[in-house]
C-alpha positions in Angstrom: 159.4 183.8 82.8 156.2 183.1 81.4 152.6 182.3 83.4 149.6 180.6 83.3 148.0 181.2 80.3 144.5 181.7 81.6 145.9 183.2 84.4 145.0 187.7 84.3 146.9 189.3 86.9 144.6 191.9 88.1 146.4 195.5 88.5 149.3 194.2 87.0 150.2 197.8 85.9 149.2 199.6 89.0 151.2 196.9 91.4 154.6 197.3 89.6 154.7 201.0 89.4 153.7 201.0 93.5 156.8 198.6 93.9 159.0 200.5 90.9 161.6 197.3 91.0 165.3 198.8 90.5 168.6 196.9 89.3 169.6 195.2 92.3 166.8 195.2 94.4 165.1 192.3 96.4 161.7 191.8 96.0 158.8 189.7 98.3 155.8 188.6 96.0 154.3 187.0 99.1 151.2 185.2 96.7 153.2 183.8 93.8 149.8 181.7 92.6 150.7 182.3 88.7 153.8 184.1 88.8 151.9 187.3 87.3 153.4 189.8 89.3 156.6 187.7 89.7 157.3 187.8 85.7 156.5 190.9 85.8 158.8 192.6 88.6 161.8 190.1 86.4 160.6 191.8 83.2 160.6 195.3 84.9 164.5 195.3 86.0 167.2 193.0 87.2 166.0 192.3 90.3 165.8 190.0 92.5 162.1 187.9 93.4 161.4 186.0 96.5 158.4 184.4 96.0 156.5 182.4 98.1 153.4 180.5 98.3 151.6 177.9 100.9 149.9 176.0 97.7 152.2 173.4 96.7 150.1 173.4 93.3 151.5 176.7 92.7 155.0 176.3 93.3 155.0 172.9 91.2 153.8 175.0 88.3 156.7 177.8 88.3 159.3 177.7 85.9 162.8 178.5 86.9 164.7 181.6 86.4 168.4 182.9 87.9 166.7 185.3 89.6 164.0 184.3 91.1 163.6 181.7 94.4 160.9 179.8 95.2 159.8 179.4 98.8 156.9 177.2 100.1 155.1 178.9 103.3 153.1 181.4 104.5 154.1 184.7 103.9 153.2 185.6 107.3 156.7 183.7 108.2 158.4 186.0 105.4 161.2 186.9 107.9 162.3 183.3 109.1 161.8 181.6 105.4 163.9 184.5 104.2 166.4 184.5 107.2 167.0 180.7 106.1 168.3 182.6 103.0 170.1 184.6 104.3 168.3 187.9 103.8 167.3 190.0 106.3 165.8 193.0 104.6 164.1 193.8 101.4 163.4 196.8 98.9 159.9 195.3 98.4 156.3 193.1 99.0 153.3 192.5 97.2 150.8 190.4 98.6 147.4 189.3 96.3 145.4 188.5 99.3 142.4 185.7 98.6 142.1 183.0 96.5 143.3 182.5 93.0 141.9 182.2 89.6 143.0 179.2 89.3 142.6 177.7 92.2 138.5 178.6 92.0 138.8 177.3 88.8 140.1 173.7 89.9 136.5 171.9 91.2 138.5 169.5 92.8 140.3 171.7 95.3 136.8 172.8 97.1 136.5 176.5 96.4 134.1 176.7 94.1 130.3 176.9 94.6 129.8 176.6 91.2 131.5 173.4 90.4 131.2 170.0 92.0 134.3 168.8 93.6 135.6 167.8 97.1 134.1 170.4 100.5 138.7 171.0 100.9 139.2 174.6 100.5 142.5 174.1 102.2 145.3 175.9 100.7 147.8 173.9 101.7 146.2 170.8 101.4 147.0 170.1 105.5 144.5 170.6 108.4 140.9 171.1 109.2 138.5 171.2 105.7 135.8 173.2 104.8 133.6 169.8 105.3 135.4 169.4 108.8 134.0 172.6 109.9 130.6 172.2 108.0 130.3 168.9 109.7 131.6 169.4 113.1 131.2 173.0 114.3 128.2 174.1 116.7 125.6 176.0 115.0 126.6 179.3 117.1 130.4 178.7 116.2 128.8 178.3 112.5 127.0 181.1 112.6 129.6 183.7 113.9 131.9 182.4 110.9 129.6 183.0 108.7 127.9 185.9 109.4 131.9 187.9 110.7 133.5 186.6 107.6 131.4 186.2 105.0 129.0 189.2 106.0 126.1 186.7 105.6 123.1 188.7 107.5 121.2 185.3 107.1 124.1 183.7 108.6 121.6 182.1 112.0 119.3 180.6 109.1 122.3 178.8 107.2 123.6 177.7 109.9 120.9 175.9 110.9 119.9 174.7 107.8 123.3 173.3 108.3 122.6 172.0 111.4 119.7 170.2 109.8 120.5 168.5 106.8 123.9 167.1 108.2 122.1 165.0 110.9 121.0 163.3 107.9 123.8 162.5 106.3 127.5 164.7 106.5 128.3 167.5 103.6 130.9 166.0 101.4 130.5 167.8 98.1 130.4 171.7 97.2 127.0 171.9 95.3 125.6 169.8 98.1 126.5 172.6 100.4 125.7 175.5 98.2 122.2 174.1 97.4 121.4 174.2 100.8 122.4 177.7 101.4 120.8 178.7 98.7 117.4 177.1 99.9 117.5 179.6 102.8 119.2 182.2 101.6 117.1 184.7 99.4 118.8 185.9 96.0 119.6 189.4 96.0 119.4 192.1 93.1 123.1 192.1 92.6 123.0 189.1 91.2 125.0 187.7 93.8 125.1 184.0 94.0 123.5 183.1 97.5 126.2 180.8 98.6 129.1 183.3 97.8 129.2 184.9 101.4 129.1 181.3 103.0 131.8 179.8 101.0 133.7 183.2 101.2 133.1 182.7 105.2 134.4 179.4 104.9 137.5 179.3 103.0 138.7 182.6 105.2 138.2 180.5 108.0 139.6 177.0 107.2 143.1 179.2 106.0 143.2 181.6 108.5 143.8 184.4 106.0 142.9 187.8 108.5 145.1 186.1 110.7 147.7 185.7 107.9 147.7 189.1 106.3 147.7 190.9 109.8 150.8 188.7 110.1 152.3 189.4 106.9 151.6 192.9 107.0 153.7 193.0 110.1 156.5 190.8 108.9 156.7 193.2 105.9 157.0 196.2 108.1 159.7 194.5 109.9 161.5 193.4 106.9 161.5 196.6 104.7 164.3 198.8 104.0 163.4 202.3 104.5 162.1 203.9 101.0 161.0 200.1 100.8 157.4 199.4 99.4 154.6 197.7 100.1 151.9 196.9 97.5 149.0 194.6 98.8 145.9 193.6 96.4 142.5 192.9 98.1 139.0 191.6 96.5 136.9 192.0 99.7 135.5 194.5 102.0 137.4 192.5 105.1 140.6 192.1 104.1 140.8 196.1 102.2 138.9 197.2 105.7 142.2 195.6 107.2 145.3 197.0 105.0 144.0 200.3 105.6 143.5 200.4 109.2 147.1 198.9 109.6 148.7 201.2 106.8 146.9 204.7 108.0 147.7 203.8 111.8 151.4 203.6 111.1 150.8 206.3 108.2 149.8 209.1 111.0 146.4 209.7 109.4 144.5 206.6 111.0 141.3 207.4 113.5 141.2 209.1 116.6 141.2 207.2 119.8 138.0 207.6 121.9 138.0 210.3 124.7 137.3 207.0 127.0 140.4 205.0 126.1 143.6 206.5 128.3 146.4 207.9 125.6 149.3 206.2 125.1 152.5 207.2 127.2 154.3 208.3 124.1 153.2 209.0 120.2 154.8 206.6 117.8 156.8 207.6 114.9 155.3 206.9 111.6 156.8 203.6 110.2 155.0 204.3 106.6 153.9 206.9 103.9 150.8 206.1 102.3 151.7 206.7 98.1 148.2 207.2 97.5 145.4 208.4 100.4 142.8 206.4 98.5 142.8 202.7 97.2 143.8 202.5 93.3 141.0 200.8 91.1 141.1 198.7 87.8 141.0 201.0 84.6 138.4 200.8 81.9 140.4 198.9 80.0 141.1 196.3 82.6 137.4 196.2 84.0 136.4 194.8 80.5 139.0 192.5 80.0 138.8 190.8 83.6 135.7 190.9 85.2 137.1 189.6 88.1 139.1 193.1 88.7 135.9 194.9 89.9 136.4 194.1 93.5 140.1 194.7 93.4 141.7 197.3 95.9 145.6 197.9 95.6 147.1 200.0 98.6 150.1 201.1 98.6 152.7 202.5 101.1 156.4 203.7 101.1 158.7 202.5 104.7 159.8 205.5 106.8 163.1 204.9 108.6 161.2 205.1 111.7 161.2 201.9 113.7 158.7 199.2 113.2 155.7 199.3 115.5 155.1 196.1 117.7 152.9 193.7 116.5 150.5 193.8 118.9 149.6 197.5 118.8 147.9 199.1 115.7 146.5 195.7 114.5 144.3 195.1 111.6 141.0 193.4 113.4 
């Protein structure tokens, strides 16, 4: 199986030997985007890939291969896509949370603050757009998006510079938008683009993607075989802040409740082993291939035959 050919998967590497794919085995890739980590997995043994994707771009773009099934959906809904299939566990998930290369890369699907295109960032192409919720949220409800998912400590001032300009006339375009933040928004020594933190804010919140990979980290708990393993990518202090607060609570090693909150009735069995206590990083080598590997996180964890915690309790948020 071959993939995009300006496509890098980032700790391509690292991700396999977390998953170490054996003859045999079933494996989630719960992101497919370019089929990097799919090829991969097919090229490391004869197993078996799953792979789904909500972006019916990627999917279109996959070639076939006898082992490998392509699913559209969210990988949230891992366990009733792959019920349909009749499988109910798994030897394996990897999940590349975020947006894709490629998908940045295409102006005219809305992610990018640095080309022109259409104010979409849907993934799926369905539901609410970014210029839906540019043009019709209250400044407050603007606000809190932006400054809890983006991080944006200006995010009051964008917001109502928001507010402003689109009683003039509505936001339609992506530079359009990210001029305006960056009128308010003072550039910073990183050499950060001002917009990034909106448009970050905006395209976690038009696709739901906590609420996704808190879901999808659940389903994968559920649906792994015990030795199974779970390998999950993150570019972002949010979504890495949440795969380790969900792996270390079912690992043992997560924090302490407070003396205030009552203790639970009964201690919970640990439903995962953590392969490494800290995240793995990109390698020299990597770093000065693919820039965009500098913000990548890969935590990995092995399934315990211990019975998968409820939902509800140990969550990511």
């Amino acid at each position: 199986m071959t993939t995009h050919p300006l496509h890098v998967p980032v700790l391509l590497r690292e991700v396999i030997a977390a998953l170490s794919p054996a003859d045999g085995e079933i494996i989630v890739d719960g992101t497919f985007g370019a089929g990097g980590y799919t090829g991969a997995l097919l090229d490391a043994a004869a197993c078996r890939v799953v792979a789904i994707d909500r972006d019916p771009d990627a999917l279109a773009r996959a070639k076939p291969h006898e082992r490998l099934t392509l699913v559209a959906g969210r990988f949230g809904e891992m366990e009733a896509l792959l019920a349909e299939r009749g499988i109910a566990l798994v030897d394996g998930v990897t999940l590349d949370i975020g947006v894709s290369s490629m998908q940045i890369d295409d102006a005219e699907r809305g992610f990018s603050f640095m080309r022109d295109g259409p104010l979409d960032m849907r993934m799926e192409r369905e539901g609410a757009s970014a210029a839906d919720v540019v043009n019709n949220a209250e400044e407050a409800d603007l606000a809190d998006i932006i400054f809890h998912l983006g991080e944006e400590r200006h995010a009051r001032r964008v917001a109502r510079a928001i507010r402003v300009r689109r009683a003039e006339r509505p936001f339609q375009r992506t530079l359009d938008l990210a001029d305006v933040v960056r009128g308010v928004v003072p550039r910073s020594g990183d050499g950060i683009d001002p917009a990034t933190r909106t448009f970050q804010a905006l395209r976690i919140h038009v696709n739901d993607e906590l609420g996704e990979l808190s879901r999808g980290l659940s389903a994968a708990e559920r649906m792994l075989k015990p030795g199974g393993r779970l390998a999950v990518v993150t570019f972002h202090s949010l979504e890495d802040r949440a795969v380790k607060t969900f792996l270390q609570r079912r690992a043992g090693s997560g924090p302490r409740p407070s003396r205030h909150v009552p203790a639970a009735p009964e201690a919970r069995a640990s439903s995962f082993e953590l392969l490494k206590r800290k995240p793995v990083t990109a390698a020299h080598d990597e770093l000065a291939a693919n820039p965009r590997s500098r913000s990548a996180k890969l935590r990995a964890a092995r399934r315990t035959h211990a019975p998968a915690w409820p939902a509800d309790l140990g969550g990511v948020r």
